[in-house]
FIRO-11902 format. One record per residue (C-alpha): residue in three letters; z, x, y; residue number from 1. Coordinates in steps of 0.05 Angstrom, whole numbers, plus 5000, padded with zeros to 4 digits. Each point is the difference from the previous one (the first is absolute). Layout:
BEGIN
<type=ALA; c3=Z; c1=X; c2=Y; seq=NUM> $
...
***
This chain:
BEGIN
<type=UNK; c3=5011; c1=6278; c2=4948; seq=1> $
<type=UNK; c3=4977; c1=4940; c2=4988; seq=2> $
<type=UNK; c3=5055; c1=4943; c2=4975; seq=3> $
<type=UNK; c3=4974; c1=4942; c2=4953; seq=4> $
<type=UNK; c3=5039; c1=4938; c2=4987; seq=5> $
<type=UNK; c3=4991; c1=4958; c2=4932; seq=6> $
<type=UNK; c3=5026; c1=4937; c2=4992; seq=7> $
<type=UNK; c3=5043; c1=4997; c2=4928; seq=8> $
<type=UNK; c3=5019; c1=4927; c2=5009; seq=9> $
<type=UNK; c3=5007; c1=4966; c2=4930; seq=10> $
<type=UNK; c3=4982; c1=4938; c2=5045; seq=11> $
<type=UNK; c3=4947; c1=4952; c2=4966; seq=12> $
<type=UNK; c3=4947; c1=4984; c2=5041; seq=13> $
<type=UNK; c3=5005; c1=4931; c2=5038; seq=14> $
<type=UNK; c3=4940; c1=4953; c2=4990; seq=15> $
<type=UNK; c3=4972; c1=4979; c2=5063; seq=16> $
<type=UNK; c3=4971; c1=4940; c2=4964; seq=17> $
<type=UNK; c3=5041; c1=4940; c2=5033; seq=18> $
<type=UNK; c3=5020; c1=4955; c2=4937; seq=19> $
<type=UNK; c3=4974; c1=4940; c2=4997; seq=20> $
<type=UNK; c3=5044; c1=4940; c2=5023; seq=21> $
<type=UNK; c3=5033; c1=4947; c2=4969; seq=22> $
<type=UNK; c3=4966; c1=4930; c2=5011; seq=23> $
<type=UNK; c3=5042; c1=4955; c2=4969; seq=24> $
<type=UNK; c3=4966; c1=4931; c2=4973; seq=25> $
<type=UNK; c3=5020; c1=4948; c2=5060; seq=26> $
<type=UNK; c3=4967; c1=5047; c2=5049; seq=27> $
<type=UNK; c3=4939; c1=5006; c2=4953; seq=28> $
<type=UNK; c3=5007; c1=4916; c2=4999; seq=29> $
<type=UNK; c3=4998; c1=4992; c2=5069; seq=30> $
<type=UNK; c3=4944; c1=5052; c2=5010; seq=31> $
<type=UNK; c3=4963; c1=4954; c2=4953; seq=32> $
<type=UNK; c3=5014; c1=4946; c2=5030; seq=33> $
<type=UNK; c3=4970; c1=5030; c2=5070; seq=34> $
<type=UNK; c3=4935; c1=5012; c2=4966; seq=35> $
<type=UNK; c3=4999; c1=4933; c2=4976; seq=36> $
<type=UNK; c3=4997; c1=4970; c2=5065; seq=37> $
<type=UNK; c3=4952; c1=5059; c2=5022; seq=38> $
<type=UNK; c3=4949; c1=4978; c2=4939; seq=39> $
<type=UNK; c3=5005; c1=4921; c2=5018; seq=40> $
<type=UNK; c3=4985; c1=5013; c2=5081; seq=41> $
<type=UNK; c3=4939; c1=5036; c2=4965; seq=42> $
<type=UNK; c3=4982; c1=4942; c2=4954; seq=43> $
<type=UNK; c3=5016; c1=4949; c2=5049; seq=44> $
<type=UNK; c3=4944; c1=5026; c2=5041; seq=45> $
<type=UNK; c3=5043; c1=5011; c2=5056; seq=46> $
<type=UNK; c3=4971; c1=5073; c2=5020; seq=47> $
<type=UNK; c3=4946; c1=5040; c2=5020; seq=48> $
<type=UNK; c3=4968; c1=5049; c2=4963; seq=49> $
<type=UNK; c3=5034; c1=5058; c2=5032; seq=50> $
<type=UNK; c3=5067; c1=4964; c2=4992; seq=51> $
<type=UNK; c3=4984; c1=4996; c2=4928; seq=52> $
<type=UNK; c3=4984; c1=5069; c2=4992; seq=53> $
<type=UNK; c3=5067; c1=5020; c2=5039; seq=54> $
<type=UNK; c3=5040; c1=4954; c2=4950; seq=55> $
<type=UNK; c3=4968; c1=5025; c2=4939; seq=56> $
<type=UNK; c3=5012; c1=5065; c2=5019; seq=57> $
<type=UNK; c3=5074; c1=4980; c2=5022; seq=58> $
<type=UNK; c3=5010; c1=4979; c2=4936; seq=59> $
<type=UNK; c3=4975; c1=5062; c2=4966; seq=60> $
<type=UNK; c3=5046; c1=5036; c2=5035; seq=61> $
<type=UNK; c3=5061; c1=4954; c2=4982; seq=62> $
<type=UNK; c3=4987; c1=5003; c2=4923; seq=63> $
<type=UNK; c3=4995; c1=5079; c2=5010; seq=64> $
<type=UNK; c3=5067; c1=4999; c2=5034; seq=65> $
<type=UNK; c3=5038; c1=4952; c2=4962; seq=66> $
<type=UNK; c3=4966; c1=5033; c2=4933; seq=67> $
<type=UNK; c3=4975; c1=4923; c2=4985; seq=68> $
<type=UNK; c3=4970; c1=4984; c2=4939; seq=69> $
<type=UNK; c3=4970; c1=4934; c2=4961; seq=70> $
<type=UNK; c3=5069; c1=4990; c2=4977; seq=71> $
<type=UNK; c3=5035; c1=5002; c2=5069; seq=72> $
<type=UNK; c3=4947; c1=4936; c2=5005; seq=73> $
<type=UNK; c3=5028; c1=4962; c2=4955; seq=74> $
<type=UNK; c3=5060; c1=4970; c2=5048; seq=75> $
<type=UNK; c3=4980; c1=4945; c2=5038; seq=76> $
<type=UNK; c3=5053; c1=4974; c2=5051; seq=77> $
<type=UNK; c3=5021; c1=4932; c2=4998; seq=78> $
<type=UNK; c3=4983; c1=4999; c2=5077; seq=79> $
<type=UNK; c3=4958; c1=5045; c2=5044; seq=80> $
<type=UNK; c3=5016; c1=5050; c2=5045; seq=81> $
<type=UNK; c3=4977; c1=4956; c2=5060; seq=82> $
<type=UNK; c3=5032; c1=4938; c2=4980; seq=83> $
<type=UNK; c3=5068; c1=5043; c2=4983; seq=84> $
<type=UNK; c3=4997; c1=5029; c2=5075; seq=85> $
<type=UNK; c3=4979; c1=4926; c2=5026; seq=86> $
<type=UNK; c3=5068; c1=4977; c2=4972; seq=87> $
<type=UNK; c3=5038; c1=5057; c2=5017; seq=88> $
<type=UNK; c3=4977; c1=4983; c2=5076; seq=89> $
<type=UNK; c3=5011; c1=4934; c2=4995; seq=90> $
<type=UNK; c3=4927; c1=4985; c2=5013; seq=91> $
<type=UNK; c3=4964; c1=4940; c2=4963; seq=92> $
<type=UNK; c3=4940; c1=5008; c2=4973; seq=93> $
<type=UNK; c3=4943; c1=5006; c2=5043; seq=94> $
<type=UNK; c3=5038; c1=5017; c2=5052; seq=95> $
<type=UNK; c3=4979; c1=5061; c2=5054; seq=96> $
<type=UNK; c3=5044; c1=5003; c2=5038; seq=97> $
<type=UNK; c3=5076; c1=4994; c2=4998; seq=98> $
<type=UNK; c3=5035; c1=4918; c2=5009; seq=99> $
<type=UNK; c3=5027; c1=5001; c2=5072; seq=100> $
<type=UNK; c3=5078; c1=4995; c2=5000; seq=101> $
<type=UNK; c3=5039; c1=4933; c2=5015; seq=102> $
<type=UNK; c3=5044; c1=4995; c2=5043; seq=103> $
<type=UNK; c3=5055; c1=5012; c2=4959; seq=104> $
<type=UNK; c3=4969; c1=5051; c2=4968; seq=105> $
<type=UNK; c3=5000; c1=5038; c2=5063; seq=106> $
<type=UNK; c3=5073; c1=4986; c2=5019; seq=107> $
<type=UNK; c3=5022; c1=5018; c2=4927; seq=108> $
<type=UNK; c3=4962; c1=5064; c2=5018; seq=109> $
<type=UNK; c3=5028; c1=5022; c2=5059; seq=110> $
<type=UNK; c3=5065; c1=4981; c2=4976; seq=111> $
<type=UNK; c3=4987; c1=5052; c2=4945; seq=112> $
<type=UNK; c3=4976; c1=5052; c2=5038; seq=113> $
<type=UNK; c3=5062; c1=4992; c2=5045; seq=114> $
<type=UNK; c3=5041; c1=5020; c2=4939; seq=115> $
<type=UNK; c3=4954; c1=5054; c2=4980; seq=116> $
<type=UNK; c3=5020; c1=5028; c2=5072; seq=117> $
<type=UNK; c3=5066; c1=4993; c2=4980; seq=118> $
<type=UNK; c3=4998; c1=5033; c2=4934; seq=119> $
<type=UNK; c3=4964; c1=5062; c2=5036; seq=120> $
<type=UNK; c3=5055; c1=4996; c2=5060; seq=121> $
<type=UNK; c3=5059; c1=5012; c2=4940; seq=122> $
<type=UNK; c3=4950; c1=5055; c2=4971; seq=123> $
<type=UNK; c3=4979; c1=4951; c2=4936; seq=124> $
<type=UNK; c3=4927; c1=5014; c2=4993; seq=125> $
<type=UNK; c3=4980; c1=4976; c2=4930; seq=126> $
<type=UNK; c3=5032; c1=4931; c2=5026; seq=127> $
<type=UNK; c3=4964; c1=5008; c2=5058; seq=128> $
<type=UNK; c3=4935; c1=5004; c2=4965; seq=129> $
<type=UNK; c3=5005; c1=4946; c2=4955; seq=130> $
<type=UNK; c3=5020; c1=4946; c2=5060; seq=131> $
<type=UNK; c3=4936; c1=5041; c2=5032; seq=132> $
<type=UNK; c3=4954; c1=4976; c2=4937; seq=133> $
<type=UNK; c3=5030; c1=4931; c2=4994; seq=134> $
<type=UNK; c3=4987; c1=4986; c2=5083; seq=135> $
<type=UNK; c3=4935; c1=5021; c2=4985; seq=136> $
<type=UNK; c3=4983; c1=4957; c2=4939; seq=137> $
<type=UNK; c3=5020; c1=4942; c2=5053; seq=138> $
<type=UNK; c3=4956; c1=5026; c2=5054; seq=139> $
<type=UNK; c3=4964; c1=5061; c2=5007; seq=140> $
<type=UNK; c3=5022; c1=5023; c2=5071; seq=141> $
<type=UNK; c3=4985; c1=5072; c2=5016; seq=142> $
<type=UNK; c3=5065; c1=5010; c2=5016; seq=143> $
<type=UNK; c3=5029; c1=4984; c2=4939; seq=144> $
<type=UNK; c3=4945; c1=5062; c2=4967; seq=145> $
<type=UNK; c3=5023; c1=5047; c2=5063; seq=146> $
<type=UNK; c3=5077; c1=4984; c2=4982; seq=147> $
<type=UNK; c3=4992; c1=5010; c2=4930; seq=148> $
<type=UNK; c3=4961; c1=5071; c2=5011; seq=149> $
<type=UNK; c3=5057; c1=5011; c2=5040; seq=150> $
<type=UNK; c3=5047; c1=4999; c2=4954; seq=151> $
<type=UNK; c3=4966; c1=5026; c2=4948; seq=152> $
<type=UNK; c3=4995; c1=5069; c2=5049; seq=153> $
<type=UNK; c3=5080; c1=4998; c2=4998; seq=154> $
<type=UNK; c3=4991; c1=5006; c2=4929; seq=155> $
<type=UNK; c3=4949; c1=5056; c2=5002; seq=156> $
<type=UNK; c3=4958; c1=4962; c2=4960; seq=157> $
<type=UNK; c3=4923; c1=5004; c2=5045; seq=158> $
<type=UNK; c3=4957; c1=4983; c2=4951; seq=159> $
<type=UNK; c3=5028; c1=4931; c2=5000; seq=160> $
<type=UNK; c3=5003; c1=5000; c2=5072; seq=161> $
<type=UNK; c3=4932; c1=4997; c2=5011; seq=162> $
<type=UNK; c3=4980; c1=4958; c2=4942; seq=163> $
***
């Protein structure tokens, strides 16, 4: 005898269509706002002709992911993207390379990685971090970016680590 199963779920059938995600608009912005730098290193001359064909097609790729229109175009940024991340730095304009530290900048440093130590030692690592990331606006030892990965292992949190 041969037994035959059928399967009398009243189930509906799952889509295996992923739905689409949610972009919201200041994600859109600053995607727009990375293709606007893209486009001027293009204008500005400032590539070769395979560099321009990579960025063109970088860009094509963007708008597809981002579902960018002619509308989305309409925002303009009352600063760019580079000069926002100069700032951010603490670069001045022009600049390649980071200012060395003074002096004091390096004492203040170490005096705040000291108490970063300290915050990991009494198991405080969100303090820890942020006296990590204000040594290392003062001076951008190594060993403040090792500490701070450290402690942001104790948190289980990697993908910061390494960033």
């Amino acid at each position: 005898l041969e037994q035959t199963t059928v399967n009398m779920s009243q189930e509906p059938a799952q889509s295996s269509a992923p739905k689409e995600p949610i972009v919201k608009v200041e994600e859109k912005k600053l995607v727009v706002a990375f293709i606007q730098f893209l486009r001027q290193k293009v204008s500005a001359n400032e590539c070769t002709d395979a560099q321009i064909e990579g960025l063109e097609i970088a860009v094509q790729c963007l708008e597809n992911a981002f579902s960018l229109s002619d509308k989305n175009y309409a925002f303009q940024p009352s600063k760019s993207l580079l000069q926002l991340l100069t700032e951010a730095e603490g670069l001045k304009a022009g600049e390649e390379e980071f200012p060395a530290p003074s002096a004091d900048d390096i004492q203040r440093a170490n005096a705040l990685k000291e108490e970063g130590n300290e915050c990991v030692k009494a198991s405080k690592f969100n303090e820890a971090i942020e006296k990590y990331n204000q040594a290392i606006k003062l001076n951008r030892d190594p060993v403040y970016f090792c500490n701070r990965a450290a402690a942001y292992c104790r948190l289980e949190q990697y993908d910061l680590a390494i960033q």
